[in-house]
C-alpha positions in Angstrom: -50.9 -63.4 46.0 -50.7 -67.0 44.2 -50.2 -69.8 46.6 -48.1 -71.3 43.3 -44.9 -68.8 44.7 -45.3 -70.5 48.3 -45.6 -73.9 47.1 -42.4 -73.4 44.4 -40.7 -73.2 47.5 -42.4 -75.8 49.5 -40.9 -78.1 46.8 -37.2 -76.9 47.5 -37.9 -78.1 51.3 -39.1 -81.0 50.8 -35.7 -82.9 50.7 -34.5 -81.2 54.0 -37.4 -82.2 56.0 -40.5 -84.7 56.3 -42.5 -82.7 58.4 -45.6 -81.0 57.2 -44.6 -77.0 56.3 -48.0 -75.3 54.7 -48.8 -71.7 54.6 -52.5 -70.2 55.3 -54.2 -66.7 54.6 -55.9 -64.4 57.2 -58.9 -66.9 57.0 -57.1 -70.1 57.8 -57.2 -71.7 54.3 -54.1 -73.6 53.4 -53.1 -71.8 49.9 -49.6 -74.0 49.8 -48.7 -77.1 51.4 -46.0 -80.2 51.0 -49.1 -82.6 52.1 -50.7 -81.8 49.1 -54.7 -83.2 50.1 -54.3 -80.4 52.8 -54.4 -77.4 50.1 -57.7 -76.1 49.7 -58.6 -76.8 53.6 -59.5 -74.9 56.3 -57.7 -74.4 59.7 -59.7 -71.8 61.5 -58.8 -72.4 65.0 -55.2 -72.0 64.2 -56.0 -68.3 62.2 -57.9 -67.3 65.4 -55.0 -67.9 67.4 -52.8 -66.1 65.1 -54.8 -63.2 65.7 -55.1 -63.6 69.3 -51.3 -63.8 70.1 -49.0 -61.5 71.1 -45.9 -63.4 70.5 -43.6 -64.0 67.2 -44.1 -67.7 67.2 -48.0 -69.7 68.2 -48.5 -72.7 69.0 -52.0 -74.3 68.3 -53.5 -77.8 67.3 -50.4 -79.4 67.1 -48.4 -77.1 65.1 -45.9 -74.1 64.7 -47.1 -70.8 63.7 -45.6 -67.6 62.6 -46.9 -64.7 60.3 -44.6 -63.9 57.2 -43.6 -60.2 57.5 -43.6 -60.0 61.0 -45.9 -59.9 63.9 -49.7 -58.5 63.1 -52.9 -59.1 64.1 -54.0 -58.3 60.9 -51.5 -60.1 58.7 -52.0 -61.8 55.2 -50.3 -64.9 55.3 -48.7 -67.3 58.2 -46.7 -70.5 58.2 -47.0 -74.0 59.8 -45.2 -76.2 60.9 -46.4 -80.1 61.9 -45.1 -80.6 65.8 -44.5 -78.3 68.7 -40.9 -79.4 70.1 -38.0 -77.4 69.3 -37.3 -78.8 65.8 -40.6 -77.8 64.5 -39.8 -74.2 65.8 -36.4 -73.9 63.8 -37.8 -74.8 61.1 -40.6 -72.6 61.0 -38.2 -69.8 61.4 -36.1 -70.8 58.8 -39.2 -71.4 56.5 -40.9 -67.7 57.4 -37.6 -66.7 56.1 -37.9 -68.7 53.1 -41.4 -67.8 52.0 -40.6 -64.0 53.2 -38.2 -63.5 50.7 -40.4 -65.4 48.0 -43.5 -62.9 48.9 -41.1 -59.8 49.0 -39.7 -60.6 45.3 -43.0 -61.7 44.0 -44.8 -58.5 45.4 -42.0 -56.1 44.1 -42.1 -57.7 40.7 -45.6 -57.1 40.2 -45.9 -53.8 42.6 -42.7 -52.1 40.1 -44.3 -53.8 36.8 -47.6 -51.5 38.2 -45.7 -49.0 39.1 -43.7 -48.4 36.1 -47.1 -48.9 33.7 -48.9 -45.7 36.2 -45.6 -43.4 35.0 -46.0 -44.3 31.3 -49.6 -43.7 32.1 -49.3 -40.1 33.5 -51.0 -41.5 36.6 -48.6 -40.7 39.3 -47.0 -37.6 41.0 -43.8 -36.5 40.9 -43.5 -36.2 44.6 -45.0 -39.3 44.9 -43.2 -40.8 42.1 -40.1 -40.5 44.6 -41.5 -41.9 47.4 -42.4 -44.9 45.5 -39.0 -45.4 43.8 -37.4 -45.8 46.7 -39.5 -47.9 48.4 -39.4 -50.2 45.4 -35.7 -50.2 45.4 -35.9 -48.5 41.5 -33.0 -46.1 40.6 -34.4 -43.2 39.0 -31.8 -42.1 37.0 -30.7 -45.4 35.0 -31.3 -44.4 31.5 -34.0 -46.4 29.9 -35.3 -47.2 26.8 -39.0 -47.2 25.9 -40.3 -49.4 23.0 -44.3 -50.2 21.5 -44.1 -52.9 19.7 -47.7 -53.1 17.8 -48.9 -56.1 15.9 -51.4 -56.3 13.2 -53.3 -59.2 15.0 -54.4 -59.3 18.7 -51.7 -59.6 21.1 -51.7 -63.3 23.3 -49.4 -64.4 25.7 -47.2 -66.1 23.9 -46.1 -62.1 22.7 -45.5 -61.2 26.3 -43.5 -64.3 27.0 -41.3 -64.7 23.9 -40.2 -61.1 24.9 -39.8 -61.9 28.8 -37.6 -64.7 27.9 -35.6 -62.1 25.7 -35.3 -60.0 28.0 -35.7 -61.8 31.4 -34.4 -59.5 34.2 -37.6 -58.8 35.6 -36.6 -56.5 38.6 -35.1 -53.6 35.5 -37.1 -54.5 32.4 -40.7 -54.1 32.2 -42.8 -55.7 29.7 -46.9 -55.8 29.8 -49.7 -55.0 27.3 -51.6 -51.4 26.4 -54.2 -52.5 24.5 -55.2 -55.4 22.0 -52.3 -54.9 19.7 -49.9 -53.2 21.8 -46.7 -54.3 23.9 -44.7 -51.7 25.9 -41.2 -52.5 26.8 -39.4 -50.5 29.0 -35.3 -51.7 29.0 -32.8 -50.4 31.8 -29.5 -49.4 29.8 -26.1 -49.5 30.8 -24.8 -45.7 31.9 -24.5 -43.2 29.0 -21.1 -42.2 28.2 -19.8 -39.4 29.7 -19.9 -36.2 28.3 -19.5 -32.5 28.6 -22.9 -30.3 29.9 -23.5 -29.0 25.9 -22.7 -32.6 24.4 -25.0 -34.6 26.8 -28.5 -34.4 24.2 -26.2 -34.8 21.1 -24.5 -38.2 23.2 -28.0 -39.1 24.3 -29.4 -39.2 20.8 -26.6 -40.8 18.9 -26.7 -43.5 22.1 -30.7 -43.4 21.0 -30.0 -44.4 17.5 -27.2 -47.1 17.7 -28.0 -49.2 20.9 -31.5 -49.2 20.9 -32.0 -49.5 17.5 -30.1 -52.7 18.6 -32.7 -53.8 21.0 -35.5 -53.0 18.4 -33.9 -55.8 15.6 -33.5 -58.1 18.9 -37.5 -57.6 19.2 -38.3 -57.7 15.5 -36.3 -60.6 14.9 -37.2 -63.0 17.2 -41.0 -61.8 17.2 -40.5 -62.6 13.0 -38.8 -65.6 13.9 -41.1 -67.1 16.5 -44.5 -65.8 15.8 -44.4 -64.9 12.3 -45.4 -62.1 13.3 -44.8 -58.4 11.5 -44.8 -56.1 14.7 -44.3 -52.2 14.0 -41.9 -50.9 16.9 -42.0 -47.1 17.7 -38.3 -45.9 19.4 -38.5 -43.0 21.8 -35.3 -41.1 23.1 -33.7 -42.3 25.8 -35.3 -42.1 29.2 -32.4 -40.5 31.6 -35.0 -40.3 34.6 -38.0 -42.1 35.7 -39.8 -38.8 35.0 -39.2 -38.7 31.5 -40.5 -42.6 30.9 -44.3 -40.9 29.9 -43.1 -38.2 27.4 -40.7 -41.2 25.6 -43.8 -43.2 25.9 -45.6 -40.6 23.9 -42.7 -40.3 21.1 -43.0 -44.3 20.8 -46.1 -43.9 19.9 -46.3 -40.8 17.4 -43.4 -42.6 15.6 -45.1 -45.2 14.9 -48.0 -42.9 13.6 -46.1 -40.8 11.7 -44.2 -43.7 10.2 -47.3 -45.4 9.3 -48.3 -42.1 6.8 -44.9 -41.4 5.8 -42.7 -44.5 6.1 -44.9 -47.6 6.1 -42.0 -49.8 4.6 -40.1 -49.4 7.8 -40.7 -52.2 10.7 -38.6 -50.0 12.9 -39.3 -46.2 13.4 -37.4 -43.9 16.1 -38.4 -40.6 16.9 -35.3 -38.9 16.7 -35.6 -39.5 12.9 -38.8 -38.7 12.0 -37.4 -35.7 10.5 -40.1 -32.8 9.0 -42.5 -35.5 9.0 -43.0 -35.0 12.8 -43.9 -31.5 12.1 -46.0 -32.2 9.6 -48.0 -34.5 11.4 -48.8 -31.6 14.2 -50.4 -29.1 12.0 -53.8 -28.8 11.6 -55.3 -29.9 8.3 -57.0 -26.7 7.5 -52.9 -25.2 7.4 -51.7 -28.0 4.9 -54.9 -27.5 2.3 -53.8 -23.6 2.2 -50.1 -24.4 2.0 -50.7 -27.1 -1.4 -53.0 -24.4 -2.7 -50.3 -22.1 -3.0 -47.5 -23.9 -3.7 -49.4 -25.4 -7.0 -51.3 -22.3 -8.1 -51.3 -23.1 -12.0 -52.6 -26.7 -11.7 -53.3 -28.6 -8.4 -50.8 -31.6 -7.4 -53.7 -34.6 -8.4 -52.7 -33.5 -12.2 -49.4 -34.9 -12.1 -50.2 -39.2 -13.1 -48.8 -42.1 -11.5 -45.2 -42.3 -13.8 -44.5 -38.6 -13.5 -44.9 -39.0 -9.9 -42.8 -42.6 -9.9 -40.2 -39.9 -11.5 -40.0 -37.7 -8.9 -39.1 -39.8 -6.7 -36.7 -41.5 -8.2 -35.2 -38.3 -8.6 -35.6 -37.2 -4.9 -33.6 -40.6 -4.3 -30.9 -40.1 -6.1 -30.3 -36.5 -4.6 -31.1 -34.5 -7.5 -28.5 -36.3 -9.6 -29.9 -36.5 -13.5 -26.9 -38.7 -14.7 -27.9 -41.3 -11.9 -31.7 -40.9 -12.1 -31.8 -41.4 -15.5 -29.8 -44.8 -14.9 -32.1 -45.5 -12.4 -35.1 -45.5 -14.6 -33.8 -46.6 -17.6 -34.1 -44.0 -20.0 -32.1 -41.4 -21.6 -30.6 -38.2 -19.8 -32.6 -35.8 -22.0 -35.6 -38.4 -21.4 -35.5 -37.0 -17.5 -35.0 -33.7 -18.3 -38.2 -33.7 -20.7 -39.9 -34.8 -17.7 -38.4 -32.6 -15.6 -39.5 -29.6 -18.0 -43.0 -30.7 -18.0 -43.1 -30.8 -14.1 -42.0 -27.3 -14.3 -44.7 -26.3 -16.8 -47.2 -27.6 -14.8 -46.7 -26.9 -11.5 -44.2 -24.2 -11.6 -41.2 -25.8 -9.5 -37.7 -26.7 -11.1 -37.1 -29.9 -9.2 -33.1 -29.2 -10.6 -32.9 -25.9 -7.9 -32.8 -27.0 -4.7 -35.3 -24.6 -2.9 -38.1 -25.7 -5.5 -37.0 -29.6 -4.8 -37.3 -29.0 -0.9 -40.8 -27.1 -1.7 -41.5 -30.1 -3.8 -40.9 -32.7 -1.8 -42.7 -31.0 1.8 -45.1 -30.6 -0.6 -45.7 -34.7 -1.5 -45.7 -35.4 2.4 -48.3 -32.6 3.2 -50.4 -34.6 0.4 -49.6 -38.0 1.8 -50.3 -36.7 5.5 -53.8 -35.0 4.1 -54.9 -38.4 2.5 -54.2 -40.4 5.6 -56.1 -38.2 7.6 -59.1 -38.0 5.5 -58.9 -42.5 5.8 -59.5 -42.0 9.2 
């Protein structure tokens, strides 16, 4: 444990007493201290006494000693005090309260940061996943939301902090690195709504889409803001146990994925909309070559050029609507539907009926999903 947490509160006493207050480790090496020349020292008569004694307070050398977390002969840390009159002994209680608490927040910050990273990592348990909770004082049904923010560059510290100070409740929101470029934050929600048995998924996903879609532009923003930095944050579903944190984990990072072959525009992708494009992304590339081969039988999808293509998907964007397409792209009604009659001649598929548009347009996202593999 850093001596810095110890000393932080060294500081705080230093108005309300002039007597020398220090803390050791098992070895007798003074890791915090208001005498400052003392940290880095050695008191190994007064560690050996520690371990020795059989009582909550020790006297030794001149000083006041009691081990932070109670009694043990095998403890980590202990607590001086200069003087062995009744004064020094009040206020090494008072202090061993002090630094107790200090060690106790610090330890469950880091232990629960650790904690939460193993569950996200499908390294813990479920029966142990429990135990732990409790112990870490975590409540394991507070809906949460999972985000991986990913950058294009390597991620430094100043990511990690920007976002800590955004978000700065460190004992419900988690926020520590994956890999070079990737960020996970993990954000304890207020209670869902309440809802009926049926309703509760249909409540959880709309809550999904509206508040932390929120919390993404919060992210995005300031990261854009700050860091000039454009970060690509995958959105899972929301997280209504502790259990569930690795499988929303999982759909943070396949949106991002699929959103990177089928929406690369977007700086914000949730899985709850990734739409056929999630399926699509699942099948094996062996199924999408035979599926293109029979949808375009009389000529293969590569024959249509870059402005018949542009075409399509104007129209696609305009919902089928000629009148409004044709607007669009700045040409004449019966301009489109020349177009539109050579797309059927070539590939057999009347983008104006809406089964061969919905054929059509699977079909483009097979071909975009095919090229993106084959990049890899």
């Amino acid at each position: 444990m850093s001596g810095r947490i110890f000393q932080s509160v060294i500081v705080q006493m230093k108005e309300a007493t002039s007597r020398v207050i220090g803390v050791i480790d098992s070895e007798g090496g003074v890791v915090a201290c208001n005498e400052l020349s003392m940290v880095g020292s050695r008191l190994p008569k007064a560690a050996s006494a520690i371990s020795e004694a059989s009582t909550q307070l020790v006297v030794s050398e001149g000083k006041t000693m009691k081990v932070l977390g109670g009694w043990n002969a095998d403890y980590d840390y202990a607590v001086f005090v200069e003087g062995t009159d009744e004064e020094a002994r009040c206020i090494c209680v008072l202090a061993s309260i002090a630094f107790n608490e200090a060690k106790i927040y610090y330890e469950e910050k880091h232990d629960k940061a650790a904690f939460i990273k193993n569950i996200i990592s499908d390294n813990t348990l479920l029966a142990d996943l429990y135990v732990r909770a409790k112990e870490l004082r975590l409540d394991v049904n507070a809906p949460r939301g999972v985000f991986l923010i990913r950058q294009p560059d390597k991620v430094d510290s100043a990511t990690i902090e920007v976002l800590q100070n955004l978000f700065p409740d460190r004992q419900r929101d988690f926020i520590f690195g994956v890999s070079e470029t990737d960020v996970v934050l993990i954000k304890e929600l207020p209670p869902l709504p309440e809802a009926k048995e049926g309703a509760r998924e249909a409540v959880a996903r709309e809550y999904s889409g509206r508040d932390l879609g929120k919390i993404a532009a919060q992210i995005e923003t300031i990261l854009t803001t700050e860091l000039f930095v454009k970060p690509i944050i995958g959105v899972g579903s929301v997280a209504r146990h502790l259990r569930e944190l690795a499988e929303r984990y999982k759909e943070a990072q396949v949106a991002i994925e699929v959103g990177k072959v089928f929406d690369n525009e977007k700086m914000i992708i949730h899985y709850d909309n990734l739409g056929i494009g999630r399926i699509i992304y699942q099948l094996p590339t062996t199924l999408c070559e035979m599926f293109l081969m029979e949808v375009f039988k009389k000529s293969p999808i590569d024959a249509l050029d870059q402005e018949t293509l542009y075409t399509i998907n104007k129209f696609f964007e305009n919902n089928l609507n000629v009148s409004e397409t044709s607007r669009k792209l700045f040409v004449h009604r019966n301009t489109l539907v020349y177009r539109l009659e050579k797309i059927k001649k070539l590939t057999g598929l009347d983008l104006r009926e809406f089964d061969h548009a919905i054929v059509f347009k699977v079909a483009l996202m097979v071909k975009k999903y095919l090229a993106s593999q084959r990049g890899h």
